[in-house]
DRENSEMI-538627 format. One record per residue: x, y, z of N, C-alpha, C, O in turn; residue in three letters. Coordinates in pm, 1 decimal, decimal comma, always signed. Atoms other than C-alpha are relative to their C-alpha. Example, Ala and Ser with C-alpha at 12.3 -4.5 7.8 and 13.67 -1.06 7.14 Angstrom:
BEGIN
+89,0; -119,0; +0,0; +1230,0; -450,0; +780,0; +90,0; +120,0; +0,0; +193,6; +118,1; +66,5; ALA
-82,0; -119,0; -6,0; +1367,0; -106,0; +714,0; -77,0; +109,0; +73,0; -26,1; +219,8; +89,9; SER
END
This chain:
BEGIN
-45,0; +92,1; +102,7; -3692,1; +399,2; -2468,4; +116,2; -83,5; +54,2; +210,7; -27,5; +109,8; UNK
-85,5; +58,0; -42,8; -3496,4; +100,9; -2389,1; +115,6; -15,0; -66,5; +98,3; -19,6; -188,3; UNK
-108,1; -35,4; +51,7; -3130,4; +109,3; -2462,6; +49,8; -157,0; -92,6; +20,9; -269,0; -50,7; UNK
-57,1; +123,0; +46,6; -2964,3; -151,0; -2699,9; +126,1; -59,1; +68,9; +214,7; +26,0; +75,5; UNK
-137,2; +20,3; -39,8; -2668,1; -343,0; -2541,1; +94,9; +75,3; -35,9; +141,3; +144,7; +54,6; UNK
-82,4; -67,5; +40,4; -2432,3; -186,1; -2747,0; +2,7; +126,8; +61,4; +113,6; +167,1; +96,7; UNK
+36,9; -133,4; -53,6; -2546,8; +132,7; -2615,4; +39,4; -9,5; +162,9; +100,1; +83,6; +215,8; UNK
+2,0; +14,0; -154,8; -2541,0; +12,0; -2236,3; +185,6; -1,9; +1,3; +241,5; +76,2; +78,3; UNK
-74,7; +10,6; -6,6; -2183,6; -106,5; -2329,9; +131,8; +114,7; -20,6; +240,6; +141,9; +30,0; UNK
-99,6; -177,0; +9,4; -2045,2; +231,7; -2473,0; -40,3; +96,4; +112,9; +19,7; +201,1; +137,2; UNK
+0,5; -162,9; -97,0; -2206,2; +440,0; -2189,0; +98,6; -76,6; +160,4; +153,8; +9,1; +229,4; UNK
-101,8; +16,0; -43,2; -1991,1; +204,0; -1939,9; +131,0; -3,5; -9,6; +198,1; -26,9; +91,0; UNK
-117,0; -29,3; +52,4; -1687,4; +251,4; -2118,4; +23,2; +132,3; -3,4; +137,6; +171,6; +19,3; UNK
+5,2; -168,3; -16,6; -1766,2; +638,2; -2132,2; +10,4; +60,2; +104,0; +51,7; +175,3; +117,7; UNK
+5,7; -50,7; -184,4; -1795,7; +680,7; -1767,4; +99,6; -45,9; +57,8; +150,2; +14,3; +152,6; UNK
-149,0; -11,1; -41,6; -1494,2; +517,4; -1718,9; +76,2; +59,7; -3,5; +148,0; +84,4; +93,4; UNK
-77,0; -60,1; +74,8; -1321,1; +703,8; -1960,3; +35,5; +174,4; +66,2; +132,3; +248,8; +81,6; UNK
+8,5; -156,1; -24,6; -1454,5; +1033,8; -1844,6; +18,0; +22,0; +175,8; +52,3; +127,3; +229,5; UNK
-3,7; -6,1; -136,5; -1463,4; +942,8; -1468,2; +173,1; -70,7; +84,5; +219,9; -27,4; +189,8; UNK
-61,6; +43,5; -84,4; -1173,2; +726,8; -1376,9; -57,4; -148,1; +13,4; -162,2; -202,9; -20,5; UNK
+148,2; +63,6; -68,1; -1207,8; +457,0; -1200,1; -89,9; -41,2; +99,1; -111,4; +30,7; +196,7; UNK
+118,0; -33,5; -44,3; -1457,8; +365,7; -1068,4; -93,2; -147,8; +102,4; -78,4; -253,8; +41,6; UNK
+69,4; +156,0; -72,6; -1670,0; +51,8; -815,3; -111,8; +21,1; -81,0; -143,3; +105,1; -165,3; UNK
+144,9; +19,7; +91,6; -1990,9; -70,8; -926,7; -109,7; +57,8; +7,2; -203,9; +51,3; -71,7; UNK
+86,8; -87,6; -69,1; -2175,1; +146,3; -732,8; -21,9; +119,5; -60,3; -128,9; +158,0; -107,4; UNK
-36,5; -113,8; +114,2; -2031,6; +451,6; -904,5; -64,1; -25,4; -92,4; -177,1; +23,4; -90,2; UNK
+16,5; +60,8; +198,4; -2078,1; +287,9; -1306,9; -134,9; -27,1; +26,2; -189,8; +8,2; -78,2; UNK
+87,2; +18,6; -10,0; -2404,0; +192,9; -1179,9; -131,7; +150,6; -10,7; -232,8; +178,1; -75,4; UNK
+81,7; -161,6; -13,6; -2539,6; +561,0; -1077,9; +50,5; +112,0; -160,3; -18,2; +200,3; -211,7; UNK
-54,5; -64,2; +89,6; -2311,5; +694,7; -1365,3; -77,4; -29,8; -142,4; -98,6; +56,9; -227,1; UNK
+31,2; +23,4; +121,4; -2457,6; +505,6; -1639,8; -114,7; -67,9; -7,3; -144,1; -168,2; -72,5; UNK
+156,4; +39,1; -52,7; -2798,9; +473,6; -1509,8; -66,2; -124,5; -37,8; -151,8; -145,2; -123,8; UNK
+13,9; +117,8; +50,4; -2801,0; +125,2; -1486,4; -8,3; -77,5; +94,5; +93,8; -87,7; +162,6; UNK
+18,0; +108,2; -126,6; -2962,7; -153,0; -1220,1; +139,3; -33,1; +46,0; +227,3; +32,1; -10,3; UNK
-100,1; +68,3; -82,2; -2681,4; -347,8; -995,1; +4,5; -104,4; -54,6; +117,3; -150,5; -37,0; UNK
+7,5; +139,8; +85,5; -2747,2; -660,1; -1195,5; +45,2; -5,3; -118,9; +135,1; -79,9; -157,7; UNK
-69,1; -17,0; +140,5; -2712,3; -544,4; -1539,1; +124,9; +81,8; +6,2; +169,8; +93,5; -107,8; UNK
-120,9; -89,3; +13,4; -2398,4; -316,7; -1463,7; +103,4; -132,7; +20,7; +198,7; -159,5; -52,5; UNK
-72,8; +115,0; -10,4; -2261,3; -631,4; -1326,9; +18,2; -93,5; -109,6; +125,5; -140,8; -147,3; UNK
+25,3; +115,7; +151,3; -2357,0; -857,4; -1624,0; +97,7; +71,2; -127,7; +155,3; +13,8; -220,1; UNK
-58,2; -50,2; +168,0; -2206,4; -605,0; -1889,6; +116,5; +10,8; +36,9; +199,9; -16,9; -49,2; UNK
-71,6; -32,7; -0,9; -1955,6; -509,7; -1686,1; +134,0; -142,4; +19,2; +256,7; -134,6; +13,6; UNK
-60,9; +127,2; -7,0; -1849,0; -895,6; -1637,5; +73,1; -63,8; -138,8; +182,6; -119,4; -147,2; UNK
-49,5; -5,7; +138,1; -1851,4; -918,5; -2047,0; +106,8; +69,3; -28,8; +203,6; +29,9; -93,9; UNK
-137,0; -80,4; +71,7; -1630,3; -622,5; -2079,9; +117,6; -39,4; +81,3; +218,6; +12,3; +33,6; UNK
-123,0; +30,2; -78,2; -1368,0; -755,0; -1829,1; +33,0; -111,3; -69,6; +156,0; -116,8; -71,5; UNK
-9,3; +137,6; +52,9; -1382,6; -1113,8; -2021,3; +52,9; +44,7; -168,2; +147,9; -20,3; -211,8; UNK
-37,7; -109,5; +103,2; -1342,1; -870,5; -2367,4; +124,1; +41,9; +13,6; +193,6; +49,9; -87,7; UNK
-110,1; -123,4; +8,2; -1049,5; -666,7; -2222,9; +2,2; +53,1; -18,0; +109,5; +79,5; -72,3; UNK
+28,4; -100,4; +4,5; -1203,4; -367,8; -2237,4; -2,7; +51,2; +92,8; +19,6; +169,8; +68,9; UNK
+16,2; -58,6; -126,3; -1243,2; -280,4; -1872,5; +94,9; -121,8; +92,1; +82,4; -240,8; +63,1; UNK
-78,1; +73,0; -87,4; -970,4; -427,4; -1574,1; -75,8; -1,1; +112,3; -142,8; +93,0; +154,8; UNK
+64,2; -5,1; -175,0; -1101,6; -504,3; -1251,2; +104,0; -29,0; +93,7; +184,4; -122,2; +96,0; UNK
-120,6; +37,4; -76,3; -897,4; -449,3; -985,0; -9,6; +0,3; +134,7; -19,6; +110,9; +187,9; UNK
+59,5; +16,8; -105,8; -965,6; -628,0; -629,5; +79,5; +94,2; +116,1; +199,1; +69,7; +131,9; UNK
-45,1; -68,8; -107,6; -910,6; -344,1; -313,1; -56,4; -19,4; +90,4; -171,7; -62,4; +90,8; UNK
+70,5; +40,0; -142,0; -960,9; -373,1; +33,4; -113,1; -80,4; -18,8; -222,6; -44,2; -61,7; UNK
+58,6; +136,7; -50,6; -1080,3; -757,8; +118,1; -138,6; +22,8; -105,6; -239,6; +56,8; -44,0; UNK
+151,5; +62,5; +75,0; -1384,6; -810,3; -194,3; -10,2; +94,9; -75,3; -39,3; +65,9; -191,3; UNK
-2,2; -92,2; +68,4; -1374,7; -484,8; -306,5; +38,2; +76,8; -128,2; +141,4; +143,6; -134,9; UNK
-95,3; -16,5; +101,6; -1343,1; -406,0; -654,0; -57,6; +137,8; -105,7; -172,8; +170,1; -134,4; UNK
+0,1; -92,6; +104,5; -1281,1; -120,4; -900,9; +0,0; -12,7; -155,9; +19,5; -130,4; -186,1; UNK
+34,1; +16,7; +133,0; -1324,8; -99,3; -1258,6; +37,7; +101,0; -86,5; -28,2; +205,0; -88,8; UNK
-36,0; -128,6; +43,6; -1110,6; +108,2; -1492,9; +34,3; -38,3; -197,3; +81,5; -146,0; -233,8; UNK
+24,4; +31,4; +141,2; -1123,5; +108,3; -1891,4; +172,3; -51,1; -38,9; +263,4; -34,5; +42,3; UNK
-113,0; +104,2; +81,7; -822,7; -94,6; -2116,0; +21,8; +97,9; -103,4; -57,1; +167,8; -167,0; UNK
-14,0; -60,6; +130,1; -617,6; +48,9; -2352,3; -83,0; -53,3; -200,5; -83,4; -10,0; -315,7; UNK
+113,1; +105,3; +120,1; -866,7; -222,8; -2593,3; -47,6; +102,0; +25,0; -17,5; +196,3; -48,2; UNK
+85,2; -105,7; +5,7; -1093,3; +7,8; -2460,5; -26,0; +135,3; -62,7; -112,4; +168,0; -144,0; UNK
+27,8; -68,8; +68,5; -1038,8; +291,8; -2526,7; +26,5; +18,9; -125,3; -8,6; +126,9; -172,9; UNK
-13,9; -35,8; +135,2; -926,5; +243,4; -2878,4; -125,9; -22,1; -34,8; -149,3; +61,5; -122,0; UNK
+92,6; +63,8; +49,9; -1298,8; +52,5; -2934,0; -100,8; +194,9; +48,3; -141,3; +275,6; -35,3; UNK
+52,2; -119,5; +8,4; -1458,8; +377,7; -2771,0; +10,4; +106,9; -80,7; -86,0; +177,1; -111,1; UNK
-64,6; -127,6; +93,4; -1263,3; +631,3; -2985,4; -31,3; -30,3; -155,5; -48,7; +64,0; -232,7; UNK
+99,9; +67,4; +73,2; -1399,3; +435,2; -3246,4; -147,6; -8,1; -36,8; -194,2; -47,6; -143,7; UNK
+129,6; -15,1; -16,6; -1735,7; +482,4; -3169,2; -16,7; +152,8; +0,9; -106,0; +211,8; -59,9; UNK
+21,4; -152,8; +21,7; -1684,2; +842,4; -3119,2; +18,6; +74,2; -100,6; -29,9; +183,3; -130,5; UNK
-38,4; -50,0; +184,2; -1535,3; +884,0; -3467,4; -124,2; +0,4; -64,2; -184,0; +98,2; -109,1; UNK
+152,5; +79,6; +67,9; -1840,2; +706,6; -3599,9; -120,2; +82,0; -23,5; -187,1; +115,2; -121,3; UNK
+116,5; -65,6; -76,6; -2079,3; +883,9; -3355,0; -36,1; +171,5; -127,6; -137,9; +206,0; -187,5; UNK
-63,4; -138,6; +58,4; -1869,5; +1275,6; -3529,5; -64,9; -26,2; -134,9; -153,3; +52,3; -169,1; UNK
+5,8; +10,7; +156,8; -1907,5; +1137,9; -3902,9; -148,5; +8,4; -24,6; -191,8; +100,2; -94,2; UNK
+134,1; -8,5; -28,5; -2287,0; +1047,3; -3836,3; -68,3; +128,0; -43,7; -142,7; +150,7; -139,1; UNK
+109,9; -111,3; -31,8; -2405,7; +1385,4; -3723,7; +50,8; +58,7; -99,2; -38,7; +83,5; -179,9; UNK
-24,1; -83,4; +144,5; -2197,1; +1574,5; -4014,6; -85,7; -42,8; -108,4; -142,0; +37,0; -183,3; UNK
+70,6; +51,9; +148,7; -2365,1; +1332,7; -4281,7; -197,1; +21,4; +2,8; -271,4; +25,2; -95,2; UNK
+87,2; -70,1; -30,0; -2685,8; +1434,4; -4105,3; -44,1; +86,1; -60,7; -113,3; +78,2; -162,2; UNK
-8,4; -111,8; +5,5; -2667,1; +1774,9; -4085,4; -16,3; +60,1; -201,9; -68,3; +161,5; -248,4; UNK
-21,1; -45,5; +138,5; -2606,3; +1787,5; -4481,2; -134,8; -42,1; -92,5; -170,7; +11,5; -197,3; UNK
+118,5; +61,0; +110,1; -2936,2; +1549,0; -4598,2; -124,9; +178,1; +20,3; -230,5; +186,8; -42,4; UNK
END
């Protein structure tokens, strides 16, 4: 099943979160996601201010979540918590 953006966008913010950070290479294998589209979302969330990119050794760049970030994640995880309780009860 194919993932909705939103979905692609919280599991790169999650792998930051939970990993550090991280090159594209990493976020790519982490959040099982082509080299093209990790780039594309991960270009949005830097333009957002959700994720910093930060250039190392000559081209080389890392990618580590924003305090935007993680408030918008922690957010989602609240969400995610309330969800499965209201679940659990139908």
């Amino acid at each position: 099943m194919a993932r909705s953006k939103l979905e692609i966008y919280l599991s790169i913010l999650e792998v930051l979160a939970l990993r550090g950070s991280l090159s594209l290479t990493h976020i790519t294998y982490k959040a099982s996601l082509n080299h093209n589209v990790a780039k594309r979302y991960l270009t949005f969330l830097v333009r957002q201010n959700l994720v910093e990119e930060k250039v190392i050794e000559k081209k080389k760049a890392i990618y580590a979540i924003t305090n935007s970030g993680w408030k918008i994640l922690r957010y989602f995880w609240e969400i995610k918590q309330v969800l499965q309780i209201e679940q659990k009860g139908v």
